[in-house]
py3Dmol code that shows the C-alpha trace and the ligand (Angstrom):
import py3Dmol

protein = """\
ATOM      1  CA  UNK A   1     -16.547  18.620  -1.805  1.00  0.00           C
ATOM      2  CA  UNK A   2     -17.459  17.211   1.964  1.00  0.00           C
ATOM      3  CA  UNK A   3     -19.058  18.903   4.908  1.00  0.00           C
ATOM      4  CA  UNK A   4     -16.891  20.647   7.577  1.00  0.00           C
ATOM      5  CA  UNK A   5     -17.800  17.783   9.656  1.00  0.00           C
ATOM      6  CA  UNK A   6     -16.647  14.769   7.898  1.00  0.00           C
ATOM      7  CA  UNK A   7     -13.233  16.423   7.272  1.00  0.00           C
ATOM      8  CA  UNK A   8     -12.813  17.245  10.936  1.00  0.00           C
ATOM      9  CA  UNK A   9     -13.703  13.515  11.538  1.00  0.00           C
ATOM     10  CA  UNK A  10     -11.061  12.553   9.076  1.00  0.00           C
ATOM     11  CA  UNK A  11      -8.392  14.764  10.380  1.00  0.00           C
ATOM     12  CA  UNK A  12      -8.936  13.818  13.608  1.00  0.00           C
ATOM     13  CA  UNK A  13      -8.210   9.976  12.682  1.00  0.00           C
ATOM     14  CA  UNK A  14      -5.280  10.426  10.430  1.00  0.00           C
ATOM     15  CA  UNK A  15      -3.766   7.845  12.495  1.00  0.00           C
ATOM     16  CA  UNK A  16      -5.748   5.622  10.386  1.00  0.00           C
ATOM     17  CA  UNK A  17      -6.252   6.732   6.990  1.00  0.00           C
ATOM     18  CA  UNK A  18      -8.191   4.145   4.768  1.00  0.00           C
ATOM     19  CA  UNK A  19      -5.608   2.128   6.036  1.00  0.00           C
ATOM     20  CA  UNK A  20      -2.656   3.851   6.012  1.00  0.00           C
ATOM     21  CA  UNK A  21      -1.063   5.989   9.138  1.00  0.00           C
ATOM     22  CA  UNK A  22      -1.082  10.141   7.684  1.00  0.00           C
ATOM     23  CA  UNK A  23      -0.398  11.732  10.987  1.00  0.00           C
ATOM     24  CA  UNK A  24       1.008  15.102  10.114  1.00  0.00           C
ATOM     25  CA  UNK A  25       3.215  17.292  12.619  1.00  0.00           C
ATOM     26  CA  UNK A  26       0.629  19.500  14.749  1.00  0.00           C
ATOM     27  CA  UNK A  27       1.119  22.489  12.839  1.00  0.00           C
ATOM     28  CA  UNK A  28       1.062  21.324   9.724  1.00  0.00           C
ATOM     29  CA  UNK A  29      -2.362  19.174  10.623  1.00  0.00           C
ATOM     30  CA  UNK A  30      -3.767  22.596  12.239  1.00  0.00           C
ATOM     31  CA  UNK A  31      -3.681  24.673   8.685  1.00  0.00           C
ATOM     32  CA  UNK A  32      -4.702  21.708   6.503  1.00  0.00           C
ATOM     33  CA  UNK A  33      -7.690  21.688   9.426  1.00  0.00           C
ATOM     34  CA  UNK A  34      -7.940  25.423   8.904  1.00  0.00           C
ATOM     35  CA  UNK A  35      -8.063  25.157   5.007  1.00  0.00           C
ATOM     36  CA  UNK A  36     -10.418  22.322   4.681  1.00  0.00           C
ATOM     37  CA  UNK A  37     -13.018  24.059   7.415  1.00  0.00           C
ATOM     38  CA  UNK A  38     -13.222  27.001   5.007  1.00  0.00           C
ATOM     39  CA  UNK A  39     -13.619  25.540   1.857  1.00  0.00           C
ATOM     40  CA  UNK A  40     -15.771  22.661   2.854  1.00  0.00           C
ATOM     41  CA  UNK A  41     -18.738  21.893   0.968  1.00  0.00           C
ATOM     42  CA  UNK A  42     -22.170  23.590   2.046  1.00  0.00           C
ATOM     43  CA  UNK A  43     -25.488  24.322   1.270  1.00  0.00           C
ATOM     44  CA  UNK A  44     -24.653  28.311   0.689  1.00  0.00           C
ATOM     45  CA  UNK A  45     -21.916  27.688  -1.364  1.00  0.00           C
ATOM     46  CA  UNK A  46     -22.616  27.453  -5.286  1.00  0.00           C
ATOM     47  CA  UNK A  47     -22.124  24.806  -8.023  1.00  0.00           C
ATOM     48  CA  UNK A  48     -20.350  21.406  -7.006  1.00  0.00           C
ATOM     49  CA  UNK A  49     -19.813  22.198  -3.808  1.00  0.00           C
ATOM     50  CA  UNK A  50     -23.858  22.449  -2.874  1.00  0.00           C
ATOM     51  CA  UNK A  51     -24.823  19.634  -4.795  1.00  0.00           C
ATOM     52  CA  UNK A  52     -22.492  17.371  -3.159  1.00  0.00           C
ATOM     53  CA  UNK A  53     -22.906  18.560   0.084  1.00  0.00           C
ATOM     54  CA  UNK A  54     -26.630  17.696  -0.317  1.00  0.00           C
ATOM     55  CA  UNK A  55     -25.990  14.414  -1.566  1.00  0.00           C
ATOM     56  CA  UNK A  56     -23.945  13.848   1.525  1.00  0.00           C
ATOM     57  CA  UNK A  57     -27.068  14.369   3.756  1.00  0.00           C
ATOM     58  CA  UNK A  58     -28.371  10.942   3.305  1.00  0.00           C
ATOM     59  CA  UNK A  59     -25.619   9.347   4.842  1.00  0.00           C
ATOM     60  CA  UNK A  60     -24.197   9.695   8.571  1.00  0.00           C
ATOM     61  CA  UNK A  61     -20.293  10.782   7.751  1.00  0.00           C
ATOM     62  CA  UNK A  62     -19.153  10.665   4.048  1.00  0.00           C
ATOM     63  CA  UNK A  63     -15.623  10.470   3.954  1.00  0.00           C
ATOM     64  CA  UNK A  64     -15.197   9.478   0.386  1.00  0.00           C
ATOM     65  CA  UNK A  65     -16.154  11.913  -2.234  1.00  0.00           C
ATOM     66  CA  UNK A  66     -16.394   9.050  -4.608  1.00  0.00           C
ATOM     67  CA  UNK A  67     -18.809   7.224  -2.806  1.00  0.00           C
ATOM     68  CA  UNK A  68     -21.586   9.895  -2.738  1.00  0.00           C
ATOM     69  CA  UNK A  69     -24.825   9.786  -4.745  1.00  0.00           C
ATOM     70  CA  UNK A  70     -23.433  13.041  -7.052  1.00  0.00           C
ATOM     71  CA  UNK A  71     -20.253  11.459  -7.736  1.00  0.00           C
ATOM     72  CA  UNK A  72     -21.942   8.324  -9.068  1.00  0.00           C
ATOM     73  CA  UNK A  73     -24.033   9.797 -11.029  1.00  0.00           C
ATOM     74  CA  UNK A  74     -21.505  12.209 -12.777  1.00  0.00           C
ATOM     75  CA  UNK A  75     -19.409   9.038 -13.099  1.00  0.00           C
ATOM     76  CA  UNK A  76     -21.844   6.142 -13.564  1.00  0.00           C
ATOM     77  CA  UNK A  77     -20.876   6.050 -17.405  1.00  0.00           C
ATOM     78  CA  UNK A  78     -17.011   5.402 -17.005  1.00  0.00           C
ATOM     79  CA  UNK A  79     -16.120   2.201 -16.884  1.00  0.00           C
ATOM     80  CA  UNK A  80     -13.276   0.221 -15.156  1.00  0.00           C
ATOM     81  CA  UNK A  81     -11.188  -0.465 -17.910  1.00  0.00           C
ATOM     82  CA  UNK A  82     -10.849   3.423 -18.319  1.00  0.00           C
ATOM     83  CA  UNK A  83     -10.435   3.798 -14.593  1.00  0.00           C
ATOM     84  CA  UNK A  84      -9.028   1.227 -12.174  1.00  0.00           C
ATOM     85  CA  UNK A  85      -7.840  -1.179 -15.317  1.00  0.00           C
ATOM     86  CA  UNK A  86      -6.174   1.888 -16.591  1.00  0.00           C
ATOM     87  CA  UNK A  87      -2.520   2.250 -15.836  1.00  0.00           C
ATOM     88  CA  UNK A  88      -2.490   6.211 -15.763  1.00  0.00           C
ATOM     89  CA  UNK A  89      -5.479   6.182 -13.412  1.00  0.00           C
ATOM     90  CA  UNK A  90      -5.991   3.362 -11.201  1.00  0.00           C
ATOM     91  CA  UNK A  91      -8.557   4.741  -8.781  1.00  0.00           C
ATOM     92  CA  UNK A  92     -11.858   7.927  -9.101  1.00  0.00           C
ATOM     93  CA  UNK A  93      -9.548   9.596  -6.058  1.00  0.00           C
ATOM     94  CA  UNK A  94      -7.057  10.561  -9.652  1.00  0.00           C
ATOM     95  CA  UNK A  95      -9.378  13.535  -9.828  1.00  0.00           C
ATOM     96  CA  UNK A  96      -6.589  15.622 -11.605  1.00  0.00           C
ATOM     97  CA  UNK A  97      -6.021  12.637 -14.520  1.00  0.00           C
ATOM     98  CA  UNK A  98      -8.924  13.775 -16.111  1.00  0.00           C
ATOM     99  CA  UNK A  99      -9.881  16.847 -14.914  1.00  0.00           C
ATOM    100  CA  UNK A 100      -6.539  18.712 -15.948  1.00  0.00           C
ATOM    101  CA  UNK A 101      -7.679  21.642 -13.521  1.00  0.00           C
ATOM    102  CA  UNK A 102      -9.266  19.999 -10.820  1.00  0.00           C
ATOM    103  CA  UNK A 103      -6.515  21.741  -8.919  1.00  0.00           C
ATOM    104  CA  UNK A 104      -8.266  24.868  -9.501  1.00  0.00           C
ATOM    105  CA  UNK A 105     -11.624  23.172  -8.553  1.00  0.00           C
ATOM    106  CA  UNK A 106     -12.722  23.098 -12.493  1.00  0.00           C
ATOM    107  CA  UNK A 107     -14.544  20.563 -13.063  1.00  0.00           C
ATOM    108  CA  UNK A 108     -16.452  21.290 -16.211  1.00  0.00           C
ATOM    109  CA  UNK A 109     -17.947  17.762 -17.800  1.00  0.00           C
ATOM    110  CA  UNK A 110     -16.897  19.598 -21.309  1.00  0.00           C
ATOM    111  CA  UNK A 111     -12.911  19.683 -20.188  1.00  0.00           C
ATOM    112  CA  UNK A 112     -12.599  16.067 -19.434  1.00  0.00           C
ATOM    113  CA  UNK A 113     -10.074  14.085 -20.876  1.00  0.00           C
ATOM    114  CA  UNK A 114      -9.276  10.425 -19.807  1.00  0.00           C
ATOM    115  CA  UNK A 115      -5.699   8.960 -20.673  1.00  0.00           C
ATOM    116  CA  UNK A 116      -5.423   6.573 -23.174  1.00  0.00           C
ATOM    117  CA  UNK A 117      -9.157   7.350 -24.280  1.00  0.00           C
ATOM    118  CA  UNK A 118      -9.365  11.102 -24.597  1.00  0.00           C
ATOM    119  CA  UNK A 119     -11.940  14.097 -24.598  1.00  0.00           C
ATOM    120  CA  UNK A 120     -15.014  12.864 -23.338  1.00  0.00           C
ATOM    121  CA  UNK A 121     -17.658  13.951 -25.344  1.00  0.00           C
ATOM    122  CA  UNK A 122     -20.818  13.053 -23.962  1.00  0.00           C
TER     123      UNK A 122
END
"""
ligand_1 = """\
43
LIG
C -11.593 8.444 -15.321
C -11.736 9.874 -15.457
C -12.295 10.657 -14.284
C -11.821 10.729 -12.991
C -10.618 10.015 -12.394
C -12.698 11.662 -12.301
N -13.671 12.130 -13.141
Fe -15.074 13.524 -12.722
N -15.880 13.312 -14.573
C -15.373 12.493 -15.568
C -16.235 12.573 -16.729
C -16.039 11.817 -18.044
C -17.260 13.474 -16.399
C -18.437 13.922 -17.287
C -19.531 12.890 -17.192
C -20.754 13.298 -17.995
O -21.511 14.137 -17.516
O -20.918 12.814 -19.102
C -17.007 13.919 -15.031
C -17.801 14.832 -14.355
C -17.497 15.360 -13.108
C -18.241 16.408 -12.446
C -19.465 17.129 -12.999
C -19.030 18.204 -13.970
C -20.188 18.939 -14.597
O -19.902 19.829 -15.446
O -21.342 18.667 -14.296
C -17.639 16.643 -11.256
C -18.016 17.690 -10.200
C -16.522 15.729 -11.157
N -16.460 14.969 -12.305
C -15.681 15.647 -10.067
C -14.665 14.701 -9.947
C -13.869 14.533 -8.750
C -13.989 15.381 -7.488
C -13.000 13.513 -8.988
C -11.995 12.897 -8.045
C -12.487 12.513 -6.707
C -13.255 13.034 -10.344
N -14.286 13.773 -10.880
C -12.553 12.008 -10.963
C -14.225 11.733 -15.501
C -13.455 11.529 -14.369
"""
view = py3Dmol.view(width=600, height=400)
view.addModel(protein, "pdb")
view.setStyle({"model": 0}, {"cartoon": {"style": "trace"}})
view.addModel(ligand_1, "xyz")
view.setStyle({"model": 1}, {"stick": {}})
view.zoomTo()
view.show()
């Protein structure tokens, strides 16, 4: 869900990771690299991917998924009780504690469920 570019930006900096020091062992960095370069978002690709990766345009380097124009606007309804006041969430980068398959890169608004508030059904 971000360009090639701003995830070779943030693996190249993993050093300092919003904050925190995520330097991986070469090898290991190398095939996250690998991964992330082929399923980064762009304009050919369909869906989610496309629409975020446009969204991304207006802005030199996103590096947070969550703070691009798509993701806010998918989002802007949730409040912070259900997200960052809610113990089995506390932050947007949960993806998976509402989107059960987000693992899978499912994201379907109609599959949403929030814990301790349930299906969305919007
Ligand atoms: C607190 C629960 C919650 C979290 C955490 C969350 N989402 Fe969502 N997401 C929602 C809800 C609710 C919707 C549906 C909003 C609507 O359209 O009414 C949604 C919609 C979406 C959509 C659009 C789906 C569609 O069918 O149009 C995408 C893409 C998405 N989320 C991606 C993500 C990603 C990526 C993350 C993590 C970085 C994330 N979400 C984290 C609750 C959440």
């Amino acid at each position: 869900m971000l360009p090639g570019e701003s995830w070779q930006a943030m693996m190249a900096s993993l050093d300092n990771h919003f904050g925190d020091n995520a330097e991986l062992d070469p090898q290991v960095a190398s095939e996250i690299g690998d991964f992330l370069n082929r399923h980064a978002a762009g304009p050919d690709q369909g869906g989610y991917s496309a629409r975020l990766w446009r969204s991304t345009r207006k802005v030199a380097l996103a590096s947070r998924i969550t703070d691009t124009d798509y993701f806010r606007g998918k989002h802007h309804e949730i409040t912070t009780a259900m997200v960052t006041e809610n113990p089995d969430i506390g932050s947007f980068s949960r993806c998976d504690a509402c989107h059960a398959d987000a693992a899978q890169g499912a994201f379907d608004e109609h599959q949403v469920s929030i814990p301790g508030y349930g299906r969305w059904d919007d």
